[in-house]
N, C-alpha and C positions, 0 to 999 in steps of 0.2 A: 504494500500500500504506500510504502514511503518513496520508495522507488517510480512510483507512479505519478508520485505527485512532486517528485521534483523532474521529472523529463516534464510534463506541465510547464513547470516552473521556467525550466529553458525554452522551452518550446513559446512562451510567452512576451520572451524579452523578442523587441524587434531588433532589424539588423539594422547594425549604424548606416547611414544613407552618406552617399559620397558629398563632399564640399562641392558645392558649385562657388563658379569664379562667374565673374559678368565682368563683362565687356561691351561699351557703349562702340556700336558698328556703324558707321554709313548706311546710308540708304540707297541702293543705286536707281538713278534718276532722279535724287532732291540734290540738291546744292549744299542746302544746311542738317536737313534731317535728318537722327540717329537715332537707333532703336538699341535697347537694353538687351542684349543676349545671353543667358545666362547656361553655361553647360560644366559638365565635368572638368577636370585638368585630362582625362583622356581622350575627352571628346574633342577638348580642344585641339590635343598634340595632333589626332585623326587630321582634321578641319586642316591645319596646318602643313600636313605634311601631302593633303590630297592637290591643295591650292598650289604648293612646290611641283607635284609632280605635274600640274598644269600646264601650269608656268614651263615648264623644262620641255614639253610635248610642244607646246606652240613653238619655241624657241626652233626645236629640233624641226617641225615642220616647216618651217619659214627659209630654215638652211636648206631643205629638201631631202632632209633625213626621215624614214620611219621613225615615228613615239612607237612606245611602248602600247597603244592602245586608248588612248586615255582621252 
């Protein structure tokens, strides 16, 4: 019985929720307007690291190289 009621017991506590980080973003097509974006630190690094491989795929396009797909 005691054993029951402490798996409960765990079973009750939630799980810690990840820190979100916000970041005030441009808006594209305002001039001044910015929106509040708020996500993970991995959500971020993601975002981050998709917009690099972008970035690197137009580059390589523009040379006349195959990207990667992107």
């Amino acid at each position: 019985m005691l054993l029951s009621w402490m798996l409960l017991q765990v079973a009750a506590v939630p799980a810690p929720q990840p820190e979100l980080i916000c970041r005030r973003v441009e808006v594209t097509g305002s001039i001044a307007r910015k929106e509040r974006v708020c996500r993970t630190k991995a959500e971020w690094r993601d975002a981050d690291e998709w917009g690099n491989r972008r970035a690197r795929a137009i580059v390589d396009e523009s040379r006349g190289r195959m990207s990667d797909g992107l």
